[in-house]
N, C-alpha and C positions, 0 to 999 in steps of 0.2 A: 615526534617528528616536528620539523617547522612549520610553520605553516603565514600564509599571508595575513595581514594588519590590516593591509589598503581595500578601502569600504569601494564594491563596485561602481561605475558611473553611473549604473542604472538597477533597479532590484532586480534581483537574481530569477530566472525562474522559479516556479512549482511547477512538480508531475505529480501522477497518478499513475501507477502502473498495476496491471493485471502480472499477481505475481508467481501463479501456478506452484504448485505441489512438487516434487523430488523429479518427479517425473520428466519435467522440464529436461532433465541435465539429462535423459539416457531413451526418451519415446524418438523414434523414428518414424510418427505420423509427420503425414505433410501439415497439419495444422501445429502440428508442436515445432516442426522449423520455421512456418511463421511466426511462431510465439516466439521464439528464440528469435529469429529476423528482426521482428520490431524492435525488441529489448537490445538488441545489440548498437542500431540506432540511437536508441535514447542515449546510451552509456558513449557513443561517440561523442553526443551533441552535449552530453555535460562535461567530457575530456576536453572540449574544446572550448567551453567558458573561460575569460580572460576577462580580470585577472583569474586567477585561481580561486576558488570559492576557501573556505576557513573549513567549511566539513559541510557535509549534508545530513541534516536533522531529518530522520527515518521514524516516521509511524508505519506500524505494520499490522495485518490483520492478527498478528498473533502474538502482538503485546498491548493487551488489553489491562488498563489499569488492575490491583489484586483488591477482590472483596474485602479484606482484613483493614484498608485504611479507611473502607467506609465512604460513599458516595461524594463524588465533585472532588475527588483527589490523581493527581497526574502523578505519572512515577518516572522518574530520567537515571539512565545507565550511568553511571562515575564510576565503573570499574574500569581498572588498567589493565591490560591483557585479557581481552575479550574472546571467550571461546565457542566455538561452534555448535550449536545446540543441534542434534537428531532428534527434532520432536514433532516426526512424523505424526498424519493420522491413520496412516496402513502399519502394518508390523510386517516389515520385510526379510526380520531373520533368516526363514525357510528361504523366498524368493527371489529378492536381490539385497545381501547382507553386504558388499559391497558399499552401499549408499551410506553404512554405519562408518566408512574410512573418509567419505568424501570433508574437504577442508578447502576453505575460501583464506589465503590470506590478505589483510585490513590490516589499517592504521586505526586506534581509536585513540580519544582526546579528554580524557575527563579534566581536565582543566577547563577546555571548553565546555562541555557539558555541566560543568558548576557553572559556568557563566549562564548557559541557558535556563539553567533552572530555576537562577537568580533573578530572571527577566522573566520566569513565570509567577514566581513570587511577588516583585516589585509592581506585576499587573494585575494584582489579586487573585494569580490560582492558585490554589494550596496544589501543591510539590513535592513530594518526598524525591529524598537520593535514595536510587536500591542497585544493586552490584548483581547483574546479571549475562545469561551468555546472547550471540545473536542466533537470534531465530530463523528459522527457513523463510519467515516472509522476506529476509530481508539480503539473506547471506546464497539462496537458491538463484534469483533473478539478478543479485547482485554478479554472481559467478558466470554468469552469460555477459551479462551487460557489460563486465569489465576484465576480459579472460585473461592468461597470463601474459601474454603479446602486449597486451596494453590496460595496464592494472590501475586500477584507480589509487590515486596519488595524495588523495586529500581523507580527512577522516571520517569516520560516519560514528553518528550521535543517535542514541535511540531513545525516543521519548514514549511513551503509553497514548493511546487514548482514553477515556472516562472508563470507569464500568458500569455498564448497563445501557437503557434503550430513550435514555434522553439525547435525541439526536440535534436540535437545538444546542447540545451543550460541545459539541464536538465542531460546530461550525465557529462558534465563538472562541473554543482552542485554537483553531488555526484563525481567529483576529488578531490574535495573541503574537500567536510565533511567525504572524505573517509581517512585522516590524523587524526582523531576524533577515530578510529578506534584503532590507536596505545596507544590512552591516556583516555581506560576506557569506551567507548560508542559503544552502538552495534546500528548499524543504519538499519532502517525496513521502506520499503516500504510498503504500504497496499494501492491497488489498486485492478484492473483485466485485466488479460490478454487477456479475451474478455469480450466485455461491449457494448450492443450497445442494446438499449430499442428501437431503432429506427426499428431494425430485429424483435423484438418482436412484439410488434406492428402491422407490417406487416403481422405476423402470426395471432395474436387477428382479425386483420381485413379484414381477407380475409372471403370471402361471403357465402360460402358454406364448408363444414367439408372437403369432398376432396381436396376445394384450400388450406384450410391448412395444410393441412398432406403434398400437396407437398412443401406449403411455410416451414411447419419447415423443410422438410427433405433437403431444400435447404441452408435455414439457419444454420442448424448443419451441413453441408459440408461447410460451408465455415468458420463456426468459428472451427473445425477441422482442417481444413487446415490449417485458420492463427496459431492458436494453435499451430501446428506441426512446422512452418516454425521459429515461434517465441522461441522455444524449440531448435531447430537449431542453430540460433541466440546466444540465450544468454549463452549457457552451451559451448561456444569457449573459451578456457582456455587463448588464449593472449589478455590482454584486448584491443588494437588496434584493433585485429581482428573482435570481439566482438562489440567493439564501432562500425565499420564499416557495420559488417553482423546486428546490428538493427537496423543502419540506413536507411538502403537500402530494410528495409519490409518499410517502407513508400509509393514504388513503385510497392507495390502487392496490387490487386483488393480488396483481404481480407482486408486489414488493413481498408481502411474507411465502409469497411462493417463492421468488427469489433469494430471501433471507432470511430463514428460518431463525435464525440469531445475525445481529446484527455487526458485528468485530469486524468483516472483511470489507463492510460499505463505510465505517464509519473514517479509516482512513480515505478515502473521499471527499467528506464532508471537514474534514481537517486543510485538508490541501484548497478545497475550494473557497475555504474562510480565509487562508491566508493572501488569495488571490489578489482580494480588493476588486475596482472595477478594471478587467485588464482584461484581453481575448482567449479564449480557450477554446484547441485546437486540439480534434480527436490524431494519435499518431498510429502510424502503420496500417497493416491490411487488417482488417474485423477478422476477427474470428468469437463467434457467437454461437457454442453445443449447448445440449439439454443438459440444464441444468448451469451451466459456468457462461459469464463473458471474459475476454479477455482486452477489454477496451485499457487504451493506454491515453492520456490526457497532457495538454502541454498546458497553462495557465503564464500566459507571459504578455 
């Protein structure tokens, strides 16, 4: 598809967005329409960027660089015809095998995305090209954000973040591809701010209805909290300071109760690197359950 040349007047936004599970697209709780409500916002607000953005550069929580190229290696999509990946973490055969039909259609651009890869390279990251499909973090939230009424028009690039738990290295990624920002590209994380199935869990499995009322009520104190400190954190207008103040949640109890592995925060830390020093603005209504945030981020 075409797409625009003319570099914006001013750098494009960064998001961050809470990019919830399949469930998104068929839960008829009131907090799952506000999850949907917000995201539907966002995807107005970057419909309506002018000029047109070139493509929006997607980290997701569930394109985490592959073990096999061996640490401080980034991996970027250059496939043409990009297809939709079902890679649940429930198996919904028995329960709703529908979700195995569901399809988002996307522009993608590997043309562009050689370009970006070339600009990770020229800035010292080692880069592989690898041909892959889009993933739920990115093609679920997408399908809200951008429904068929008003379909997103530009193309989306999907880059990895590191692998593993050097979170330092995932802020200097988005220093990176936060120069991308001046030449036409809005860059979107889609992760969660709290994410940890391991807390849930703990609540499924506790033995009696009392021990779970007290495991959620503990649960959601503490993903509240990390919530709140994480909120602290990232809306520090110097980006030093910023870099520093979320580093340093690594060293609160919350964090590994809230991230048991760390893939769904590190898009975050991607988005907020590429920010610079610029304002950051929490979007939509909170919604904060035991165990998950769904905090949405605007860096602009």
């Amino acid at each position: 598809m075409p797409f625009t040349t003319e570099p914006p007047p001013q750098p494009y936004p960064a998001y961050f967005i809470g990019h919830a599970g399949v469930g998104l697209l068929f839960n008829e709780s009131l907090s799952n329409k506000t999850v949907q409500a917000n995201l539907r916002e966002i995807g107005k607000e970057i419909l309506s960027l002018s000029p047109r953005p070139k493509a929006i550069v997607v980290f997701s929580g569930h394109f985490e660089a592959g073990e096999i190229h061996g640490p401080g290696v980034i991996e970027v999509n250059v496939k043409r015809g990009t297809y939709i990946q079902h890679d649940f973490v429930n198996d919904f055969h028995d329960t709703r095998p529908s979700v195995y039909e569901y399809d988002w259609a996307h522009h993608d651009a590997p043309e562009l995305a050689v370009q970006v890869w070339a600009h990770l390279v020229k800035r010292g990251i080692k880069a592989k090209r690898v041909e892959r499909g889009v993933d739920h973090g990115v093609w679920v939230p997408f399908k809200v954000m951008f429904p068929e009424e008003t379909p997103l028009d530009v193309p989306v690039i999907q880059v990895s973040t590191f692998h593993g738990y050097d979170l330092a290295s995932q802020i200097q990624l988005g220093e990176v591809v936060g120069a991308l920002r001046h030449e036409g590209y809005v860059i979107l994380g889609s992760g969660m701010a709290v994410h940890s199935f391991a807390s849930i869990s703990e609540i499924r499995g506790a033995p009696t209805e009392e021990e779970r009322e007290t495991t959620r009520a503990k649960v959601l104190t503490e993903s509240r909290a990390f919530d709140t400190h994480l909120r602290e954190a990232v809306t520090k207008r110097s980006a030093e300071e910023r870099k520093k103040a979320l580093l340093k949640l690594e060293e609160l109890y919350e964090f590994k109760r809230s991230h048991p592995t760390v893939e769904h925060f590190t898009p975050l830390l991607v988005a907020a690197g590429a920010a610079g020093d610029t304002e950051v603005e929490p979007l939509g209504v909170d919604i904060v359950e035991p165990g998950m945030s769904y905090l949405n981020l605007r860096f602009a």
